[in-house]
N, C-alpha and C positions, 0 to 999 in steps of 0.2 A: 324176847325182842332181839334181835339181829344187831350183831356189835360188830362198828367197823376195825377192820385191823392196819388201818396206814394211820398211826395217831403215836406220838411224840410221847404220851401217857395216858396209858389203857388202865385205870383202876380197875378192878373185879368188884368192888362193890361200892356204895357213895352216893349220896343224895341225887348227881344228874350221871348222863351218860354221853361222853364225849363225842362228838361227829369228827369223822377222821377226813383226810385231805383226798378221796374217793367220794365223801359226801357232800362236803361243800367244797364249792369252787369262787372266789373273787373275780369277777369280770370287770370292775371298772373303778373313776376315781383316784381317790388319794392313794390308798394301801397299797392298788393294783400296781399303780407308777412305782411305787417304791418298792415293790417283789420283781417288776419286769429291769428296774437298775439292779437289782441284788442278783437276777440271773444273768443279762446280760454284758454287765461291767464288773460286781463285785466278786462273786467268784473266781473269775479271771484272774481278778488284781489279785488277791489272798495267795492265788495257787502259783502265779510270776514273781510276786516276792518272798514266797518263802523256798522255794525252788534257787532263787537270787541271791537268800541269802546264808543259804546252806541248809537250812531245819529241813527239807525234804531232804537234801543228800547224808545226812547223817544215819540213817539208815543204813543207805551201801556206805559207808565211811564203817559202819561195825561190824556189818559181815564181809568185810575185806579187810580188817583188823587195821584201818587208819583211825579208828575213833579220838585214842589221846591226843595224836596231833591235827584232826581236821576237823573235829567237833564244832558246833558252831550255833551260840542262843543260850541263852539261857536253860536253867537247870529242866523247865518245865516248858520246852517249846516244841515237844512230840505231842503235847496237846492240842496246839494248833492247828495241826496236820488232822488230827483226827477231828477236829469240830468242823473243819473241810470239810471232811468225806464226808459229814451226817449234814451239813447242808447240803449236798452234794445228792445226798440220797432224798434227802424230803422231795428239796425241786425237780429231782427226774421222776417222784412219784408222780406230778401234774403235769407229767409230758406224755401220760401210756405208758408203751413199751419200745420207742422207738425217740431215744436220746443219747446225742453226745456225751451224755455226762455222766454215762453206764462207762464207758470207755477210757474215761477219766479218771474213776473212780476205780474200776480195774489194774488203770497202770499204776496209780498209789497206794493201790494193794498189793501189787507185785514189786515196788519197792520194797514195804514193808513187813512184808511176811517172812522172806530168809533170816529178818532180824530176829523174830521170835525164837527163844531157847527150849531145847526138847519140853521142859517142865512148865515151860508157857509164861514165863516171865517174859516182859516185852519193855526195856528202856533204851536211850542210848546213852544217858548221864551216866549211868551207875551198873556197876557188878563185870566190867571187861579192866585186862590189864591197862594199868594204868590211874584207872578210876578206883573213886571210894567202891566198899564193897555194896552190896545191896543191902538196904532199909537200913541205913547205917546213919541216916541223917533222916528222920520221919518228922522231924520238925518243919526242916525248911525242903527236901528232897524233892515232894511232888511226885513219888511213883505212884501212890493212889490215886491223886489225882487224874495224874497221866492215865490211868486204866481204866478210870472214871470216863473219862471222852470218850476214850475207845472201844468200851462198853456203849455208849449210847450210838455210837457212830455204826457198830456193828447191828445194835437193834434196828436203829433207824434202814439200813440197808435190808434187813428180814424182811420189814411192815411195808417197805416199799418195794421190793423187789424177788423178796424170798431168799430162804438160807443163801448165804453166797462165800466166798473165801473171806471177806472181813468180817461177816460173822462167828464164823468158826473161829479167827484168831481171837476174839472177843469172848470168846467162849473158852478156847484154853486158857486166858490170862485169866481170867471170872474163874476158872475150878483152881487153877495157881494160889486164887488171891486168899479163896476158902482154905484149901489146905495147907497156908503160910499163918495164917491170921484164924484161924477158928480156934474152938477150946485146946487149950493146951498144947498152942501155939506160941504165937508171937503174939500178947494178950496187950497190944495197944490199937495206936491209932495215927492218919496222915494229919499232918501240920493243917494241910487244907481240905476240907471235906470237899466231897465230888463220888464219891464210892459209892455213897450210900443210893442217892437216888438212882445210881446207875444200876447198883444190884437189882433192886427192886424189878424197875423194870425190866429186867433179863430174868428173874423168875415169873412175872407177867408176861411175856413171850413166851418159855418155855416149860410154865409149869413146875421150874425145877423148885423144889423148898429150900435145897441148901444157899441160894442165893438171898433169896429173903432172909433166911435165920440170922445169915452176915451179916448183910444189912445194921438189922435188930442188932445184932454183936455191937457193930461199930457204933451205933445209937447210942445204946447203955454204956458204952466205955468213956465215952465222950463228956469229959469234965471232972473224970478221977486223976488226974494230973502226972496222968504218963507221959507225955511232953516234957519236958524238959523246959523252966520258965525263961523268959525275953525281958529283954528291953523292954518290951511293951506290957510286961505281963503275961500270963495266960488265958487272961478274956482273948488276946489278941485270937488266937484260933481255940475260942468258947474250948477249953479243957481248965478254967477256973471252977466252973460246979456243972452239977448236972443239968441234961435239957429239961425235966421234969422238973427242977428245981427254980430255975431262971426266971426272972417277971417280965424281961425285955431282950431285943438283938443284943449285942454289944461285940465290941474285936473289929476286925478285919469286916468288912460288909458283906463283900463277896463272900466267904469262908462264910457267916451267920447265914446269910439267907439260903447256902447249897445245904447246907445241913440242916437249918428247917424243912426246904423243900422236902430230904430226905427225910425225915422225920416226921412227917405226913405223911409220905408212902407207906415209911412203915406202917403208922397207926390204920392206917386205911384197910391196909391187908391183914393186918391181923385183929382186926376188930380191938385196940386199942383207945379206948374216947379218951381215956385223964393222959396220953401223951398227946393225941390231938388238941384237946382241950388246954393242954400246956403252950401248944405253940399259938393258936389262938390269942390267947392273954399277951404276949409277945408280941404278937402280930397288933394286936390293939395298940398296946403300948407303944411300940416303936413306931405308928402311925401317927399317934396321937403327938408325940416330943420328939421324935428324931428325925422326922422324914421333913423334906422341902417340897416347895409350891409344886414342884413341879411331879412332884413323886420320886427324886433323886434322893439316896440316902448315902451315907457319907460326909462327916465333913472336917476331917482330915487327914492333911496330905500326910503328915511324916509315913502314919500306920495304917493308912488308906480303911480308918473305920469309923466306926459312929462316936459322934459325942456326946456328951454329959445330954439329959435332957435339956432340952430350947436351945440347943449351942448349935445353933443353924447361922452361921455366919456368911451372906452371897457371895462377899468377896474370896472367900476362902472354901466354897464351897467343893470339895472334892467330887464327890456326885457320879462313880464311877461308871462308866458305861457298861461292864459287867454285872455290877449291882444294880442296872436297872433291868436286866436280863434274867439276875436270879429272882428278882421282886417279883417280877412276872409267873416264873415257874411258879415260884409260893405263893403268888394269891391265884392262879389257876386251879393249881392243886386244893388249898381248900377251898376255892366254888363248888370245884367238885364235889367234894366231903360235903358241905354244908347246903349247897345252892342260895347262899346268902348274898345277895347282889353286890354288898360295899366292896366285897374282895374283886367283885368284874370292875370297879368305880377305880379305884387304885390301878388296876392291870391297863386301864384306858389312860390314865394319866400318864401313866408310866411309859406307855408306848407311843403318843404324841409328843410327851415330852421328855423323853431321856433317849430310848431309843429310834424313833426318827430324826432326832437333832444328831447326835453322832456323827452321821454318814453325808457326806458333799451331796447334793446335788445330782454329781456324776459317779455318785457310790465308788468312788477310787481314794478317797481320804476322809479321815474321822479326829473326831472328840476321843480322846480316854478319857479324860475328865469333863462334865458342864459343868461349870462355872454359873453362876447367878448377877456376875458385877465383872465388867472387866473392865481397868482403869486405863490400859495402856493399848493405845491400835498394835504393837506388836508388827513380827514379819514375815512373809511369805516363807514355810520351810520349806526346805528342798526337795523338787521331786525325787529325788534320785538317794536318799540320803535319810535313813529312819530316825526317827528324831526320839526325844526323851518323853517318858511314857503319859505323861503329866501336865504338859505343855497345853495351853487352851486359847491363844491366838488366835490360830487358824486349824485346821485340820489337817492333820499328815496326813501322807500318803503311805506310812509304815512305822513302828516305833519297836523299840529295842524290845519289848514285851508285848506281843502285838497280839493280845487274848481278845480284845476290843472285838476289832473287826472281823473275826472268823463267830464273833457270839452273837454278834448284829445278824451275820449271812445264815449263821443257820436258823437264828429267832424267823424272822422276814422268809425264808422260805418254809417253815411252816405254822405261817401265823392264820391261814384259814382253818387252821384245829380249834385257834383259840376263840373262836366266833358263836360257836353254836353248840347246846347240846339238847338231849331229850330224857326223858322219863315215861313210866308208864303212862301219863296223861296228855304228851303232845312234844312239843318243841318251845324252847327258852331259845332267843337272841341275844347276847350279852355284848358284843363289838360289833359297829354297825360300819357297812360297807357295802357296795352295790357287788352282789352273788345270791349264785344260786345252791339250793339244799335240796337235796335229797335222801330221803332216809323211809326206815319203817319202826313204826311203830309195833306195840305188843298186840302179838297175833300175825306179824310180818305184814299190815296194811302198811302200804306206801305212801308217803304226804312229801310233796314237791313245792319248793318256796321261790319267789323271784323276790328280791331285796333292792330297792332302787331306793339312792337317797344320794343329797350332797353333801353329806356328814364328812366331816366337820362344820365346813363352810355354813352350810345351810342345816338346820333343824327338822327337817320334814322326811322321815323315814315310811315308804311305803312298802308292806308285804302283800303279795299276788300271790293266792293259791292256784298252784297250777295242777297237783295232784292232789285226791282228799279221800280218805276211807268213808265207807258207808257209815258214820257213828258219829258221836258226838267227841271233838277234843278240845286241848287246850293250847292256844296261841301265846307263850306269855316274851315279853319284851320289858330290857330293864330301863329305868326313867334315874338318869343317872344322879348321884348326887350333890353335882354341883348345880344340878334346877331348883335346887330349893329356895324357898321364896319365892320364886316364879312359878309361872303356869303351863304346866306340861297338857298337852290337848291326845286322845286317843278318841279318833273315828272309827267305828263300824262297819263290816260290809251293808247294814241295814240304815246307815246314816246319823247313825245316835253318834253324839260327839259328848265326850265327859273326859273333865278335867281329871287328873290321876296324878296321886302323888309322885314322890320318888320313892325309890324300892322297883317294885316290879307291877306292870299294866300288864291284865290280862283278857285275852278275850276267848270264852268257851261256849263252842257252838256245833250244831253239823254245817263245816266247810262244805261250799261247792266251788269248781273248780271256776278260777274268774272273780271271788270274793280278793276283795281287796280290806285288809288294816291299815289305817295310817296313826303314827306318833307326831305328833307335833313337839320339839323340844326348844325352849327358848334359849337362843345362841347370842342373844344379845351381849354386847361388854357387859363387862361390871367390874364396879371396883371389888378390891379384895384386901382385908386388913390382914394383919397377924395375932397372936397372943401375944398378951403383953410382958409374957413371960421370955420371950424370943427377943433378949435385948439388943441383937445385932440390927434391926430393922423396926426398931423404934422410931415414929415420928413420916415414916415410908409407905405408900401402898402398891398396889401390884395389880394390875389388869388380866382380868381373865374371861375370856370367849366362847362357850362349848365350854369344851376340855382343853382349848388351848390358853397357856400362859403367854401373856405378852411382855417382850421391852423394848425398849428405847436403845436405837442403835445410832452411832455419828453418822451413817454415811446417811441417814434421813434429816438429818440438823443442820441448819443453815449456816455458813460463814464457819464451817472447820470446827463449829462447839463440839464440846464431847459429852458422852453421855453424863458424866458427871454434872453438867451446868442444867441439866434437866429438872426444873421443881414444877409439880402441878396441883391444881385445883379439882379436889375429890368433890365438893358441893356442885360440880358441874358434871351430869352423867358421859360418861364416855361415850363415843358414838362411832359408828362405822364408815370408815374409808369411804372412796369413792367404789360404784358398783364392782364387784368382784375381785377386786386386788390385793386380797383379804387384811389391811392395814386395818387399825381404830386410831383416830383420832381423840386425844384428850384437852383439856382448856388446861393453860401452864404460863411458864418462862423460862427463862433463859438466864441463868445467872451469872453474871460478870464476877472474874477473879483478878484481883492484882497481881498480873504475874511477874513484878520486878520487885516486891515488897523486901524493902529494906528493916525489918524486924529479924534481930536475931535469934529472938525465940517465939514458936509458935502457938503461945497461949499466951493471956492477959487478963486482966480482970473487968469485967464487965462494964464498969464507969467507968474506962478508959480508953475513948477511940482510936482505933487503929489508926496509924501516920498516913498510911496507904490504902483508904477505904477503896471498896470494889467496887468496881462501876455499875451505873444502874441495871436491873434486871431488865431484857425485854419480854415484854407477854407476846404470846406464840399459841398458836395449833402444835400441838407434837405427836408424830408420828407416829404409833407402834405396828411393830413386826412382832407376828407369830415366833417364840423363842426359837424354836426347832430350826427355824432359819437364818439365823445371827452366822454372819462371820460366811456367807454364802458370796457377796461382795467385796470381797479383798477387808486388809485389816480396815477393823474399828472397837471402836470403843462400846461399850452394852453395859445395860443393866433394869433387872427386874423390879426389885424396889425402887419405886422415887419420892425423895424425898416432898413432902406436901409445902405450898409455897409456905411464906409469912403471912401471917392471920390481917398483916394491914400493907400485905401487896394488893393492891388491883390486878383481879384476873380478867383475860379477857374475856369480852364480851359476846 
């Protein structure tokens, strides 16, 4: 079977076989709108503000020896530069040969290249006078990481464009990293993983083995507690016990989930199943107690990682926009491995709801953190002025650690990787969006797909074969896991129409060119409870669409309420908006608060009424908004749980 080579992650071996950004193409809809702001606003913005605010010039600041005095970002902000270029490189892949943003991409390669040192060491933090020496701080430092990007930045430029000058730098730093760090070296590891999965894929490129063995190296070291412990512990960057050892994420989110990702690579490549099968159990785990409605993991801020299990607090929900980006990589990666649908289930949650809410509207300002609950409308930050990394008001336009937004640019340009793969039996669709496929199957027959659908909005996904080999194959499409309980419908090109669980619908037939599949998937609202183990959102429920989560924002509430005065009636089914505006409407109220209450302490006991009772509730229709777009309208106030009214309120009618 013919494997494409523009693809973000090319395993060699693995239950399905990835279609790269050559085979499928996104022509319309939701995702389309949000690749066409990621190419023609968001890249922009990433590459004027960091150019702005020095991390592009700290480059020439070190081979002109101004580094100690003109340095500028933090310790790991040569990473940003480089998740640039690998956005950079996917979206000129779906341009041909003829893009602006080869040119681009060239001249920030010609910044960064005299920085490189003969031995291929490539920072600007560390190892020039002035600065600490090299690997002299692998805790908090960041230079694997940093080589971590630039290794994928490099690849990404190969699959898209062919060996090029970022390649090769990616490839000296990549033999640097082997012969600093392999046996009978420097026998640890970085603070925050990003190496591993980048190895991998650089021996998937290139065939080389010593890059995978690294890999592998750094896997296995990883929880013998060469780190040096924290404040946090050494869960914080998972060097408390081994990955083979662990039954769940824990630490840092970001850090857990790039080192799972890598940790599947490995096992992938070297026919490893009880390490895949380790992170698997992990991957369960942390799905099942740690992760929110929304597929955001994190939730808190101090050490920006996972909590104790059920400690999903809205209010406090950290939910980092990077972690919804490595979430991604990891349940892609084992689809791959597996072909098991729940991991596409999660990967679609995740990207309607953590990494499309991020980014403005105008792709010029983002989320570091979603949030779940927000109490206070907050204030417009300044365009002009990076803000603190954490802040969930409103969206900057740039923050003092600004990993966010260069991880959104390069996810979004190449998110038609993550749509489709094949096997020797046909084609699986796993994210649905109106594009077309083309690929071949084993024996190099070619099969051609038209995908039309209004997914999200709309539930009715249609496939049109436009090409079909002389044989009989297999159509298969996933039926996601939030239709359960409902009735998913899969049509025929012969008319047969059968209801089809979730997991995966298949249809296996001799295609002719002009057959048409359709999925029917019900998008209807619905409520949504929690476990009752999850004691922050006790007593609350939650709206959910499709795959989209819904809440209750103030600038939909009448007379300046806020979202906090929002209680509603779950015994009444939610229901949809007016035609296409994609709002639901719930049956609620509106709770009145005493807000001059002369009470000097804020609790009492039960058989003793308050001096200053709250005015009555009023019953209300209450609006909701798709989460992903909260805070799109100047400040307001949100939240995803609401609390359910009083059992002898009158709701309305």
């Amino acid at each position: 079977m013919a494997r494409s080579l523009v693809l973000p992650v090319a395993p060699t071996r693995g239950r399905l076989r990835p279609l790269g950004l050559d085979e499928v193409r996104i022509t319309g809809g939701f995702w389309a709108r949000r690749r066409e702001t990621n190419a023609t606003a968001t890249l922009g913005h990433c590459r004027d503000w960091m150019a702005r605010v020095g991390w592009i010039g700290n480059f020439r600041a070190a081979v002109e020896g101004r580094i100690e005095r003109d340095r500028r970002g933090r310790e790991f902000a040569d990473s940003d530069v480089y998740k640039l270029l690998e956005a950079m490189a996917w979206e000129a892949a779906g341009h041909g040969t003829d893009s602006s943003l080869d040119a681009q991409i060239a001249e920030l390669t010609e910044s960064i290249a005299p920085a490189q040192e003969p031995d291929g060491y490539l920072n600007t933090a560390f190892g020039r006078p002035g600065q600490q020496p090299r690997y002299s701080d692998l805790e908090w430092g960041h230079e694997l990481y940093c080589f971590g990007h630039l290794i994928q930045a490099g690849v990404a430029q190969a699959r898209a464009r062919g060996e090029g000058e970022l390649t090769k730098i990616a490839r000296r730093a990549a033999d640097h990293v082997c012969a600093t760090f392999g046996p009978g070296s420097i026998e640890r590891v970085c603070g925050h993983p990003e190496i591993e999965p980048a190895l991998v894929e650089l021996a998937r490129l290139t065939g080389e083995q010593r890059y995978l063995d690294q890999a592998a190296l750094f896997v296995d070291r990883r929880g013998h507690r060469t780190l040096a412990d924290t404040e946090f512990g050494r869960a914080y960057y998972q060097d408390d016990l081994p990955i083979r050892q662990a039954t769940v994420l824990r630490g840092h989110a970001v850090r857990a989930l790039y080192l799972a990702a890598g940790a599947v690579d490995v096992a992938v490549e070297t026919g490893d199943d009880a390490l895949l099968a380790a992170v698997v159990r992990q991957w369960e785990a942390t799905v099942a107690r740690r992760t929110y409605l929304t597929g955001g993991m994190g939730s808190h801020h101090r050490d920006e990682s996972f909590g104790d299990d059920f400690v999903l607090p809205p209010d406090r929900a950290y939910s980092e926009t990077c972690a919804g980006v490595a979430s991604v990589m990891l349940s892609w990666r084992l689809l791959l491995a597996t072909g098991e649908p729940r991991f596409a289930d999660l990967a679609e949650r995740t990207l309607f709801n953590v990494i499309a809410t991020s980014p403005s509207e105008d792709g010029r300002a983002f989320f570091y953190a979603n949030t779940l609950h927000r109490r206070r409308r907050g204030t417009v930050p300044a365009a002009d002025v990076d803000s603190p990394r954490a802040e969930s008001s409103l969206r900057a336009p740039w923050f003092a650690v600004s990993c966010c937004p260069t991880n959104v640019a390069r996810t979004l340009a190449q998110l038609p990787a993550y749509l489709a793969t094949a096997d020797d039996d046909g084609v699986q669709l796993h994210q649905y969006a109106d594009a077309e496929i083309a690929t071949s199957l084993t024996g190099g027959h070619g099969v051609a797909l038209r995908v039309r659908t209004g997914y999200p909005s709309g539930g009715a996904v249609t496939v049109r074969i436009d090409r079909s080999p002389d044989r009989p194959w297999t159509l298969s499409l996933r039926v996601p896991g939030w239709a359960r309980g409902a009735t998913a419908w899969l049509v025929e090109p012969d008319g047969t129409r059968r209801s089809v669980p979730t997991g995966t619908a298949t249809v296996s037939r001799h295609f002719r060119p002009g057959d048409e599949v359709r999925l029917e998937l019900p998008v209807a609202p619905r409520w949504i409870g929690a476990d009752p183990r999850i004691d922050a959102v006790r007593g609350t429920v939650a709206v959910q669409r499709g795959p989209l989560v819904y809440c209750a924002e103030s600038v939909d509430l009448p007379d300046r309420h806020e979202a906090d005065a929002v209680r509603v009636d779950p015994s009444t089914p939610p229901k949809d908006g007016p035609a296409a505006d994609g709002t639901v409407i719930v049956a609620g109220e509106l709770a009145g608060h005493a807000e001059d209450s002369a009470e000097p302490w804020p609790y009492a006991p039960l058989d003793r009424p308050a001096t200053t009772p709250p005015p009555a509730p009023e019953r209300a229709e209450i609006v909701l908004v798709p989460y992903r777009s909260w805070a799109n309208r100047g400040p307001s106030t949100m939240r995803v749980w609401l609390p359910t009214a009083e059992p002898d309120t009158p709701a309305p009618s």
